[in-house]
BAKOLLUM-11722 format. One record per residue (C-alpha): residue in three letters; residue number from 1; x negated, y negated, z; chain. Coordinates in Angstrom, 1 decimal. Layout:
residues N
{type ALA; seq NUM; east X; north Y; up Z; mol A}
...
//
This chain:
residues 69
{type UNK; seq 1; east -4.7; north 53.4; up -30.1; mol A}
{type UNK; seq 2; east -7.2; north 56.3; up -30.9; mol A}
{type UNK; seq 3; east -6.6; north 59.8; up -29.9; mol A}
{type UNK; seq 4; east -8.9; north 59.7; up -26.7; mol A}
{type UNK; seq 5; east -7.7; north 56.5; up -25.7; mol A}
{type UNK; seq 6; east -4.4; north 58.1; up -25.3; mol A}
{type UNK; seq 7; east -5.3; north 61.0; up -23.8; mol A}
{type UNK; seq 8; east -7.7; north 58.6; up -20.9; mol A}
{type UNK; seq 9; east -4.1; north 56.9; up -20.4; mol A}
{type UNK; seq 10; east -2.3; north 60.2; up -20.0; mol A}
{type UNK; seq 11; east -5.1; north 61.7; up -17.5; mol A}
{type UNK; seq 12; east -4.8; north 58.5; up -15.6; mol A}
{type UNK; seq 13; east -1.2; north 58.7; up -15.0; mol A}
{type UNK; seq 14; east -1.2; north 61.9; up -14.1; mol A}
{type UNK; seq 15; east -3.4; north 61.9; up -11.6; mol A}
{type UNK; seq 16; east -1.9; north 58.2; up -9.9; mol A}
{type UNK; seq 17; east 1.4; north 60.7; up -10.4; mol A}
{type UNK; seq 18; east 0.3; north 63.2; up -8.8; mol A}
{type UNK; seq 19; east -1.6; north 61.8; up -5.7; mol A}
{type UNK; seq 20; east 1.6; north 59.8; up -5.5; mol A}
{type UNK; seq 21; east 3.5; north 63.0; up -4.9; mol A}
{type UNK; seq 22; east 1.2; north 64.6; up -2.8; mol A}
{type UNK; seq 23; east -0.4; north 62.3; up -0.3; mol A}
{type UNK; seq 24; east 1.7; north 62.4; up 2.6; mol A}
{type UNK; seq 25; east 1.8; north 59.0; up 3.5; mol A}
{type UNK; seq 26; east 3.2; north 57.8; up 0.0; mol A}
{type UNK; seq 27; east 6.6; north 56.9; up -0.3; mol A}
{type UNK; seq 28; east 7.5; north 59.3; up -2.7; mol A}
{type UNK; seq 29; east 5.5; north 62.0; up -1.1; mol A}
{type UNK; seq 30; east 7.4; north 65.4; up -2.0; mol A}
{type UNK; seq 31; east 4.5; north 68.0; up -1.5; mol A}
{type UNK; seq 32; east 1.0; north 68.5; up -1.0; mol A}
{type UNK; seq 33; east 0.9; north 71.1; up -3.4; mol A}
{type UNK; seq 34; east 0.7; north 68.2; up -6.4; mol A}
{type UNK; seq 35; east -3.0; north 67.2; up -5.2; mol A}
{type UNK; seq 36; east -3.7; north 70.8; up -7.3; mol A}
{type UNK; seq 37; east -2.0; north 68.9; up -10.4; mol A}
{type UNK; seq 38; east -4.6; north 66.4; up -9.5; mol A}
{type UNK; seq 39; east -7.5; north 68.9; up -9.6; mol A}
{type UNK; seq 40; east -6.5; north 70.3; up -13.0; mol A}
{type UNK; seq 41; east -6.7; north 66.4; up -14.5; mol A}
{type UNK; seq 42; east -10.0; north 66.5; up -13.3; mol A}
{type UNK; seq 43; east -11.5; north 69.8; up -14.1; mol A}
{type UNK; seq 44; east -9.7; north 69.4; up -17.5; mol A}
{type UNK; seq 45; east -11.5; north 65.9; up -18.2; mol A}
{type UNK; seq 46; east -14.8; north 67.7; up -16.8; mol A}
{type UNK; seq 47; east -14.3; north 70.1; up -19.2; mol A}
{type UNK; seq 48; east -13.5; north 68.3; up -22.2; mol A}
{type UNK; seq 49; east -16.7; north 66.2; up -21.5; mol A}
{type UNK; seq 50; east -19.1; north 69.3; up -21.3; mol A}
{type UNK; seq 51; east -17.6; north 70.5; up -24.5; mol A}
{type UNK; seq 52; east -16.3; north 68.1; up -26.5; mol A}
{type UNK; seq 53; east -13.2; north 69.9; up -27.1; mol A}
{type UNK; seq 54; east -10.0; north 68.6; up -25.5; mol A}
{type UNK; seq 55; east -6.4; north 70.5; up -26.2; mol A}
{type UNK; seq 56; east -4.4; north 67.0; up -25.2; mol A}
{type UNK; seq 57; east -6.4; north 65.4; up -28.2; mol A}
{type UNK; seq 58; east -5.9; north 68.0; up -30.7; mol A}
{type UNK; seq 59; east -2.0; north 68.4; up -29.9; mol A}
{type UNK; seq 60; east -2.2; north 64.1; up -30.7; mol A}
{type UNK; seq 61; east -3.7; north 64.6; up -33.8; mol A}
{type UNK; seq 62; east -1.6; north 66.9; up -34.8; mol A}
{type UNK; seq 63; east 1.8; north 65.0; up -33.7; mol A}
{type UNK; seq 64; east 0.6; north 62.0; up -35.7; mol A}
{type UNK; seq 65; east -2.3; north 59.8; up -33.6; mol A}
{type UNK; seq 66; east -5.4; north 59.1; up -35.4; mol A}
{type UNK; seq 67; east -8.6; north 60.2; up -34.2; mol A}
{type UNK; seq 68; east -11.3; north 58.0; up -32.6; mol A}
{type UNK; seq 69; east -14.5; north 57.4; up -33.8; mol A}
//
């Protein structure tokens, strides 16, 4: 896999993650406070799409993942 196709799979696990700790009615609910984990995914992934510059891609590349085209 390419470097952004990593980091997609990392952002979306993360996020089910966190809204799996943080929704209430979820089984392993521990605290609302991990819906702002959610939020920093997102504004993260926002980012990285207004600039093209994403730290979670660089830090791949640099342990070893190739970049994508």
């Amino acid at each position: 896999m390419n470097s952004w196709q990593v980091v997609r799979v990392i952002a979306g696990f993360f996020i089910l993650l966190s809204l799996a700790l943080g929704i209430p009615g979820s089984p392993v609910f521990v605290n609302q406070w991990w819906l702002a984990f959610t939020a920093f995914v997102g504004i993260n992934l926002f980012q990285s799409g207004l600039t093209k510059w994403c730290l979670m891609e660089s830090i791949l590349r640099k342990l070893g993942v190739k970049a994508g085209n």
